[in-house]
C-alpha positions as CSV (number, residue, x, y, z in Angstrom):
1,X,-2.8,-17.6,-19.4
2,X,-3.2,-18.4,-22.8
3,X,-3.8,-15.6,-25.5
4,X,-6.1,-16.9,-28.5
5,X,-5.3,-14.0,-30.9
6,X,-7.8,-13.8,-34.3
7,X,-9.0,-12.0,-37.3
8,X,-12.2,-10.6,-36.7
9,X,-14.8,-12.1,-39.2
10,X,-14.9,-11.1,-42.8
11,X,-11.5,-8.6,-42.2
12,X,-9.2,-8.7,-45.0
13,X,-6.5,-11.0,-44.5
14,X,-4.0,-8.1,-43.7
15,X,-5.9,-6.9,-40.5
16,X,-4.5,-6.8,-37.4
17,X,-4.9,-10.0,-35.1
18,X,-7.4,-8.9,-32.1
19,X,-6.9,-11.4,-28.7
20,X,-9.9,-12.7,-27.0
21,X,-11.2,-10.4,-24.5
22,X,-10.7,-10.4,-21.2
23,X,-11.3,-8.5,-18.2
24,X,-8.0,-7.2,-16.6
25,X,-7.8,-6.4,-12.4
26,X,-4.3,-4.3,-11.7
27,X,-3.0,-3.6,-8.4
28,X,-1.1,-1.0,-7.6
29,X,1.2,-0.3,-4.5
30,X,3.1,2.6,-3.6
31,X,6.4,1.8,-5.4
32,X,10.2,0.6,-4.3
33,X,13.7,1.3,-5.6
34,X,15.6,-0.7,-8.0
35,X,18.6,-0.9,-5.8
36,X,19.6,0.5,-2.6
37,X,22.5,2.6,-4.6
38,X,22.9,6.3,-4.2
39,X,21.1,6.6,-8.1
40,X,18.7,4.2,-7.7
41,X,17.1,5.6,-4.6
42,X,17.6,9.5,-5.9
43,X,15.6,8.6,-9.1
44,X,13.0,6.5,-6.7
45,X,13.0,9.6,-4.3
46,X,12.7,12.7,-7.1
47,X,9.3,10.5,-8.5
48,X,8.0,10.0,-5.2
49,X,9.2,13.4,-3.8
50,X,8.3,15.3,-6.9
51,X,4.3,14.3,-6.6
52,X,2.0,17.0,-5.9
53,X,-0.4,14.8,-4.4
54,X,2.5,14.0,-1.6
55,X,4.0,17.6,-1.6
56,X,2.2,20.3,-2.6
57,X,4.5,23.0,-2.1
58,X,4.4,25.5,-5.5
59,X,7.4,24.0,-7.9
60,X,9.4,27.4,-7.8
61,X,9.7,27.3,-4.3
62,X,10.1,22.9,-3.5
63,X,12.1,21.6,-6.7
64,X,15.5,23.5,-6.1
65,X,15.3,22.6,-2.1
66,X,14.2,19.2,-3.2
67,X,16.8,18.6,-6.2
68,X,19.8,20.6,-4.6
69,X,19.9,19.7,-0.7
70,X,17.2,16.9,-0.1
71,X,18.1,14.5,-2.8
72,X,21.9,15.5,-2.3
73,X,21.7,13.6,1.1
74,X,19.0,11.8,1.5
75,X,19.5,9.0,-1.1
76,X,22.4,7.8,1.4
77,X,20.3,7.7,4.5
78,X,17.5,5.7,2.9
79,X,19.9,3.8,1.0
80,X,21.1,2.6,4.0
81,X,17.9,1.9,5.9
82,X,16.6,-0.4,2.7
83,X,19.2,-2.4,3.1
84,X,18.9,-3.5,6.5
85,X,15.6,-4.8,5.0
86,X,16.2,-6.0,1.5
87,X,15.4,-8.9,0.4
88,X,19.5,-10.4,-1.1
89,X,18.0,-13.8,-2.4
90,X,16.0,-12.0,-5.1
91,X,17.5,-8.5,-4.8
92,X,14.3,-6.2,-4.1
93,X,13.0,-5.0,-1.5
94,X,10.3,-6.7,0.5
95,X,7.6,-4.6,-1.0
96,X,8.7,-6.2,-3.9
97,X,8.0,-9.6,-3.0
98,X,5.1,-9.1,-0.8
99,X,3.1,-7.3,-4.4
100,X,4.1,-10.1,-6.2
101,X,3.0,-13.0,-4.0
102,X,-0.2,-11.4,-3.2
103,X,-0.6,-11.0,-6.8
104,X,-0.3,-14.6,-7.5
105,X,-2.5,-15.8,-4.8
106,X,-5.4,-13.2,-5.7
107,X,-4.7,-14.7,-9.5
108,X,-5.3,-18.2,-7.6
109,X,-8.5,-16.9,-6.5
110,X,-9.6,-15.4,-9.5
111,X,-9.1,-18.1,-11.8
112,X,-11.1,-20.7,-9.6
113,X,-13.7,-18.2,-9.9
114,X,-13.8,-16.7,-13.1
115,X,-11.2,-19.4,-15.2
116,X,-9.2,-17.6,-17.8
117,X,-11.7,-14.5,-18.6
118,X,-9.4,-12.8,-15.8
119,X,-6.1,-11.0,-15.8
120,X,-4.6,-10.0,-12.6
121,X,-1.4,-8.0,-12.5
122,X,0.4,-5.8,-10.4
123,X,2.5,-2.3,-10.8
124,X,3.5,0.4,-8.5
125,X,3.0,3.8,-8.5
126,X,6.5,4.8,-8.1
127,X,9.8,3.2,-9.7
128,X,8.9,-0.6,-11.8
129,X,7.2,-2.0,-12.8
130,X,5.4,1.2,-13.9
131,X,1.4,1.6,-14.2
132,X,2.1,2.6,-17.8
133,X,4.2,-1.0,-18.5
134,X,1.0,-3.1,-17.0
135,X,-1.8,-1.2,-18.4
136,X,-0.3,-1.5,-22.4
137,X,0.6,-5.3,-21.2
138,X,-3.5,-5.6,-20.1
139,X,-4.4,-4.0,-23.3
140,X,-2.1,-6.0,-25.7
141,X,-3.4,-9.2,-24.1
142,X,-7.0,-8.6,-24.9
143,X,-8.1,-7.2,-21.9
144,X,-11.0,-4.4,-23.1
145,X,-12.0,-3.7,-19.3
146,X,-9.8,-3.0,-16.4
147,X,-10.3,-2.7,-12.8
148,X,-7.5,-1.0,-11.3
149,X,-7.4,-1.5,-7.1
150,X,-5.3,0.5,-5.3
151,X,-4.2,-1.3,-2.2
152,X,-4.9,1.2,0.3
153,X,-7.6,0.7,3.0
154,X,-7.8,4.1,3.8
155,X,-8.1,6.6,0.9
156,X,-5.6,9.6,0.8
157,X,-5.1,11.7,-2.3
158,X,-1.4,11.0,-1.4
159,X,-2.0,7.6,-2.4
160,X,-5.1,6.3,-3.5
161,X,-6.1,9.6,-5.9
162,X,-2.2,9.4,-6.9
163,X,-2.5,5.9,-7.9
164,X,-5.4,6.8,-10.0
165,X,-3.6,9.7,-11.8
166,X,-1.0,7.8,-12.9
167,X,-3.4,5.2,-14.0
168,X,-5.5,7.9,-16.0
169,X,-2.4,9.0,-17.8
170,X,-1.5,5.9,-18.7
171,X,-4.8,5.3,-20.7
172,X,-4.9,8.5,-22.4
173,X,-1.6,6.8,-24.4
174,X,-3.9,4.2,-25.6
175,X,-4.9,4.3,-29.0
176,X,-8.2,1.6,-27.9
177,X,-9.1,2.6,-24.2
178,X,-10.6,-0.1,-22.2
179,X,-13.6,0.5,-20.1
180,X,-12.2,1.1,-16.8
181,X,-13.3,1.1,-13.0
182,X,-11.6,2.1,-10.0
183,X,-11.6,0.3,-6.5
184,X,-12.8,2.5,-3.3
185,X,-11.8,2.6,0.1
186,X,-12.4,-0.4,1.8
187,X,-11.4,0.8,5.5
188,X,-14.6,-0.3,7.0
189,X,-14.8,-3.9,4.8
190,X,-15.9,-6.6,7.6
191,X,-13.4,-9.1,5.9
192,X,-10.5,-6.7,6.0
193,X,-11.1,-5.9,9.4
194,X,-11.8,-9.6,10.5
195,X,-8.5,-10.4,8.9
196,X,-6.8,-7.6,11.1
197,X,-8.1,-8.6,13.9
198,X,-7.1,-12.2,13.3
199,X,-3.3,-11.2,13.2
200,X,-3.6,-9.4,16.4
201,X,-5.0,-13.0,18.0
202,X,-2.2,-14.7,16.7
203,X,0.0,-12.5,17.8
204,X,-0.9,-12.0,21.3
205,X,-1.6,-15.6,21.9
206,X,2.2,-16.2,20.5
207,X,3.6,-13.3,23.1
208,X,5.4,-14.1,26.1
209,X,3.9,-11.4,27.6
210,X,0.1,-10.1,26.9
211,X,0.8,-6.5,25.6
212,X,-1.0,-3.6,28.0
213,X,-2.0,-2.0,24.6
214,X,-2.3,-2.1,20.9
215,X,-0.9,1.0,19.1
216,X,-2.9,1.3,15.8
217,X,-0.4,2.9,13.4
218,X,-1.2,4.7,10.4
219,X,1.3,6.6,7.8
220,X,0.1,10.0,9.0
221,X,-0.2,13.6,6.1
222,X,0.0,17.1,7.2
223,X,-2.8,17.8,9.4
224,X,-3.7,20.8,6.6
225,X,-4.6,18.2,4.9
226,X,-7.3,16.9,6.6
227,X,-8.8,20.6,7.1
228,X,-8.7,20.7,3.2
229,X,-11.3,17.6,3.2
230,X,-8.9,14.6,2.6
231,X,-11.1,11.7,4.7
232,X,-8.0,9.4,5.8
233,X,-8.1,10.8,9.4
234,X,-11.8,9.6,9.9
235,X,-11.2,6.4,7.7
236,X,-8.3,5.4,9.7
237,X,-9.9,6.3,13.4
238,X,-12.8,3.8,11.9
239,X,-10.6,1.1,11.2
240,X,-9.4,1.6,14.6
241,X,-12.9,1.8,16.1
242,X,-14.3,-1.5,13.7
243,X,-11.2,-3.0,14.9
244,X,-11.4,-2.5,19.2
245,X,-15.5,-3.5,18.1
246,X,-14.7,-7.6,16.6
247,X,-11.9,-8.0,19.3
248,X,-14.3,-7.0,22.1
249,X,-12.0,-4.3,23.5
250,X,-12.0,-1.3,25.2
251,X,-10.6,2.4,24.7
252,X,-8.1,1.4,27.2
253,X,-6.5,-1.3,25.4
254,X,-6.2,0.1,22.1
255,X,-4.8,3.7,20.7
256,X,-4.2,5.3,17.5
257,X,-1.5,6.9,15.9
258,X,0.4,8.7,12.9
259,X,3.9,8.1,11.6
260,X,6.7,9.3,9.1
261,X,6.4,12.3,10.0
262,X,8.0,14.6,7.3
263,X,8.9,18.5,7.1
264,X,8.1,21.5,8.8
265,X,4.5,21.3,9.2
266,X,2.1,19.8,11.5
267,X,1.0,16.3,11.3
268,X,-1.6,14.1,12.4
269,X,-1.1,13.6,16.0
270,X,-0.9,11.5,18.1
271,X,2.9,10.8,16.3
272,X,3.6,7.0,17.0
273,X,7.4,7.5,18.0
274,X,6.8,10.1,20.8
275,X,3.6,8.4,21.9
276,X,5.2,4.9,22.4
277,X,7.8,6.5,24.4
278,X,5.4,8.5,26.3
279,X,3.8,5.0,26.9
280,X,6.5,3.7,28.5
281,X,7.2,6.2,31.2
282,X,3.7,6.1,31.7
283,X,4.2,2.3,33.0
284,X,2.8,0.8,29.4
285,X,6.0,-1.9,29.8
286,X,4.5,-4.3,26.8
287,X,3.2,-2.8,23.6
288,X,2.1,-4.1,20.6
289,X,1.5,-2.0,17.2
290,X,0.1,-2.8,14.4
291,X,-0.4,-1.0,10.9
292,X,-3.7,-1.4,8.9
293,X,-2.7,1.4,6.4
294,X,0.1,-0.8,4.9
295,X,-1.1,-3.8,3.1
296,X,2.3,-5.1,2.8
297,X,5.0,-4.9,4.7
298,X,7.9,-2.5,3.5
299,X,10.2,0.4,5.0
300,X,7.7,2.2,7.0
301,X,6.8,-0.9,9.2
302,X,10.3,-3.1,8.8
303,X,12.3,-0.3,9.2
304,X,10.7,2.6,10.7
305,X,8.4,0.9,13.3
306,X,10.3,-2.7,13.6
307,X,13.7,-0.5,14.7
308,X,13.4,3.2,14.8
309,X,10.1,3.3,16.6
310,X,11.0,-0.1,19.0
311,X,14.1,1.7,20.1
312,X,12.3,4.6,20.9
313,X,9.9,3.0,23.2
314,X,13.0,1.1,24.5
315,X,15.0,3.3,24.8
316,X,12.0,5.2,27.4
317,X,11.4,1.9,29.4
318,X,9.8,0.1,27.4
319,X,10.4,-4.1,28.0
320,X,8.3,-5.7,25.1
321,X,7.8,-4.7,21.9
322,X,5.6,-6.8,19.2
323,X,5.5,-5.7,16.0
324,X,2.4,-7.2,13.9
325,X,3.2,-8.1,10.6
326,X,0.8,-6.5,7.9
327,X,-1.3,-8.9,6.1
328,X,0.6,-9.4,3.2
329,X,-0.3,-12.6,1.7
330,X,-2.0,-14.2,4.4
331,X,-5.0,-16.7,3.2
332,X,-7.6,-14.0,4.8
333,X,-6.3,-10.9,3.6
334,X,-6.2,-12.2,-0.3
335,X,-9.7,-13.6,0.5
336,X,-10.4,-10.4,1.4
337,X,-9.4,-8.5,-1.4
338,X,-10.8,-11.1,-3.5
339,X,-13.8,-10.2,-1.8
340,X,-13.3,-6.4,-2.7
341,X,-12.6,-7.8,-6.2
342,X,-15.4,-9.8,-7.1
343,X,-18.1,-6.8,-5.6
344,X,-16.5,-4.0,-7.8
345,X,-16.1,-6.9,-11.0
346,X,-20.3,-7.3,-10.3
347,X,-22.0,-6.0,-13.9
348,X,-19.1,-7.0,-15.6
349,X,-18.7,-10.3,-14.7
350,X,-21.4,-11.9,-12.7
């Protein structure tokens, strides 16, 4: 992208060069270590850890358990399960990569739509490249309105709301705020859902054996949560119900579920690693699962469901296990979110 930097007309020769406006579209993900190192992942896990949208325990009472026992132990542990996933070639993890491509592809689709008035970009909520890096990067190249998409289907104030917080703050260190406008939901989008449901096609026409049912995982959130008036349950159990609907299914051959469980408290149930289990003994040999909440693949699907949650339903009796990639950067999925795009853009470029 070329910037064409000029003087405004009749400014003094001294004033600042201004760039040709654009419009800028950021994405943002949930975020990703540096390294798989003890430091890396401790700083990665005190951000993440330290959000009061994801914990909202009083600081007083969280901080000392979190800094002093949790992050004294932890770092190793998830050390350790990043790097059964990372990506060596490139040294990131797959998150990494995935961001990245479907960054470039929804640029692709941009450009051949809107030519060079677009910026697309990406940055993660937690870790690098850091919201505040990619908003003064959109600003310094010109761009005085930004749409800022979240990529979560399904809105949570653990992510979504997050997200946008950290995109707020970085615009109130702007000395010239762009105009700014913030992507929904899109949980019940029929081109996200059609592209779902085309992954679970390919999938189970690639199995060796037709799975008896399609567990529906979604990153579950303390079930207090949800009685506080956060809508992801209902979003998610839509996606679920939207999805069943354009394959033609039945409640039998389809369930959903919650996963990464995390402290003390009740969850959202059912959770996905004692309900596959449960599946098994109750004669469910083949399984597939799937998880729409994820846009990209990354530790909670390569790691968590892909091994820990496989073994589980192995280790109960289970025979097959197909894990359905997310959609990452497949040609549906970016033509989706170009859809998404180009609907929330409407106004500003038309």
């Amino acid at each position: 992208m070329t910037d064409h930097a000029t003087c405004p007309a009749h400014a003094p020769a001294d004033h600042p060069k201004i760039p040709a406006e654009k419009v800028g579209v950021l994405i943002a993900n949930l975020g990703t270590p540096d390294d798989t190192d003890y430091w890396s992942m401790r700083r990665y896990l005190s951000e993440f850890l330290s959000d009061k949208r994801v914990i909202d325990y009083p600081s007083w009472k969280w901080q000392p358990l979190l800094q002093l026992i949790i992050l004294s132990k932890r770092p190793f542990a998830s050390g350790a399960a990043y790097r059964s996933i990372w990506n060596t070639e490139k040294n990131e993890s797959p998150l990494m990569t995935i961001t990245r491509d479907q960054t470039q592809a929804l640029a692709a689709t941009l450009a051949d739509r809107y030519g060079d008035t677009v910026m697309v970009d990406f940055c993660m909520r937690y870790g690098n490249p850091s919201t505040d890096s990619k908003v003064q990067k959109m600003v310094a190249a010109g761009c005085t309105k930004i749409l800022f998409f979240p990529l979560y289907p399904q809105y949570a104030g653990a992510t979504s709301a997050t997200a946008n917080d950290q995109f707020f703050r970085a615009l109130m260190k702007e000395k010239w705020q762009p105009a700014v406008r913030t992507v929904p939901a899109y949980f019940d989008d029929p081109a996200y859902v059609d592209a779902l449901a085309q992954s679970v096609e390919r999938a189970y026409a690639n199995a060796e054996k037709r799975p008896d049912i399609l567990v529906v995982s979604y990153h579950g959130m303390p079930k207090r949560y949800l009685m506080e008036g956060d809508p992801y349950h209902c979003q998610c159990q839509k996606s679920t119900r939207l999805l069943k609907e354009r394959l033609g299914w039945d409640d039998t051959q389809i369930t959903t579920t919650f996963q990464s469980v995390f402290g003390p408290e009740e969850w959202l149930r059912p959770y996905t690693v004692d309900h596959v289990a449960d599946l098994a003994r109750q004669g469910k040999k083949n399984i597939a699962v799937i998880a729409p909440a994820f846009s990209a693949d990354c530790i909670e699907t390569l790691e968590e469901i892909n091994e820990e949650i496989r073994e589980s339903f192995e280790h109960a009796g289970g025979e097959s296990f197909t894990y359905i990639p997310c959609l990452n950067d497949e040609p549906a999925h970016i033509a989706a979110l170009a859809g998404v795009v180009e609907r929330n853009l409407k106004g500003w470029l038309d």
